[in-house]
C-alpha positions, 0 to 999 in steps of 0.5 A: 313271337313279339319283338322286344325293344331291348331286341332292336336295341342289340342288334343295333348295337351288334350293327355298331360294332360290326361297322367298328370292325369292318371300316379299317379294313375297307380300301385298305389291306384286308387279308384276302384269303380263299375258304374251301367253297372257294368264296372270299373272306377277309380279316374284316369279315372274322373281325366283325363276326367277332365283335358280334359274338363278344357282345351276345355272350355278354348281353344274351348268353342263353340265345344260340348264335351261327355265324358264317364264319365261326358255325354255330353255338348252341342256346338254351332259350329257343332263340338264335341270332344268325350273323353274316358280318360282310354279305357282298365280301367280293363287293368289299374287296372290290371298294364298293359300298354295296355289301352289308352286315346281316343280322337276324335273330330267329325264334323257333326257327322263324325270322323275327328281327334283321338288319341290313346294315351297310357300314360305309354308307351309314344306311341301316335297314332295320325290321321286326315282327309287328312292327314297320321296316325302319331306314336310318330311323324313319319308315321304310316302304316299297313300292307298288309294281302293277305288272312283271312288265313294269319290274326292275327285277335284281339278282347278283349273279346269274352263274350262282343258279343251277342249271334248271334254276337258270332257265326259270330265271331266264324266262322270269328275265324275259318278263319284266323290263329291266334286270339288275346284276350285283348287289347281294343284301344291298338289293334287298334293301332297295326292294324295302326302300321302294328302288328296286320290284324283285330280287330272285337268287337261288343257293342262299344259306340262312345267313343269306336270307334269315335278315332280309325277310322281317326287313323286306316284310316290314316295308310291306313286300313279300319274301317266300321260296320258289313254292310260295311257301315262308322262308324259315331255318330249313328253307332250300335257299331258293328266295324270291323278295317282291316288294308288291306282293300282288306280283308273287303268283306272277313270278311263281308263274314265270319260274314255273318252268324250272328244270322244263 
């Protein structure tokens, strides 16, 4: 599951374009409207995917494409890209620079390339199989946690985990010694960066997720379920990022209770 260099070169393009779309709508009206799960989206957000889907039928037609607000068109090569244009949309309405555009391309199912690319910043997070996480063109590393007791844990919102899910989370929030609310993908992206040690969320679509795992992984952290188990097409959409992955049994421990 090698990753070409023409690969990285589209999705930074898909990131330019998506940034293009995204960035006239940003503190300016952006055409709010409510979708039937009740999340926000924006002209930004189906501009954006747009912008992106305009540029994969040009330059990858045979590859498969779900995007968050346009579904899923199906490919012919066993590849998909998975596009969320604006990850953090409250965050956005809001006038905070802390969302980002998702971009990963899978291969039979497994995460082999994302971006984590926050438009108004300019901060791009790129990671690929085989290859180092990359911030803005240079490395990207997390850093090394010795213990939960040390961790700056993150999650975006505590009321987006069921009930079991909050009560793990809450033991998990008891054991280390300081948690971060908000952020969505932004998190993700200080996890590889080496500011932030976890991000536990629950509830997450492939959209969600399918980006951060070769970014965060390519930094040298670990990303996998709530079981251990490797994020992939089919997963759950509980998700754990560790930027030490010595730390992942601690976390699986302290979750450990879910549902107890």
């Amino acid at each position: 599951m090698a990753v070409s260099q023409s690969d990285i070169a589209l999705a930074s393009r898909l990131a330019d374009a998506a940034g293009a779309a995204i960035r006239p709508y940003y503190r300016a009206p952006h055409g709010l409207e409510t979708k039937a799960d009740q999340s926000p989206v924006t002209l930004a957000d189906r501009a954006a995917e747009q912008a992106m889907r305009r540029l994969l039928a040009a330059e990858a037609p045979r590859d498969g494409v779900a995007g968050e607000e346009f579904g899923v068109t199906d490919g012919t090569s066993g590849r998909q890209w998975v596009l969320d244009p604006i990850d953090g949309t409250r965050a956005f309405i809001a006038g905070r620079p802390i969302f980002g555009t998702l971009i990963a391309l899978l291969e039979d199912g497994w995460p082999v390339l994302g971006v984590i690319d926050q438009p108004i910043l300019k901060e791009r997070w790129i990671g690929a199989a085989g290859r180092g996480t990359s911030f803005n063109g240079t490395p990207a590393s997390t850093r090394a946690c010795r213990s939960l007791g040390e961790a700056l844990l993150a999650t975006t919102s505590p009321a987006l985990f069921a009930d079991g899910e909050l009560h793990a989370f809450e033991h998990l929030d008891a054991a280390v010694r300081s948690t971060v609310l908000g952020g969505d993908c932004y998190n993700y992206a200080c996890v590889a960066s080496g500011h932030l040690d976890i991000v536990v969320e629950a509830g997450l679509k492939l959209h969600d997720f399918a980006a951060l795992v070769p970014v965060v992984e390519g930094a040298g952290g670990r990303m996998c379920d709530w079981q251990g188990d490797p994020l992939h097409g089919g997963s759950n959409g509980q998700v754990i990022a560790a930027g030490d992955p010595a730390r992942i049994d601690d976390i699986l421990e302290a979750l450990a209770c879910q549902g107890h």
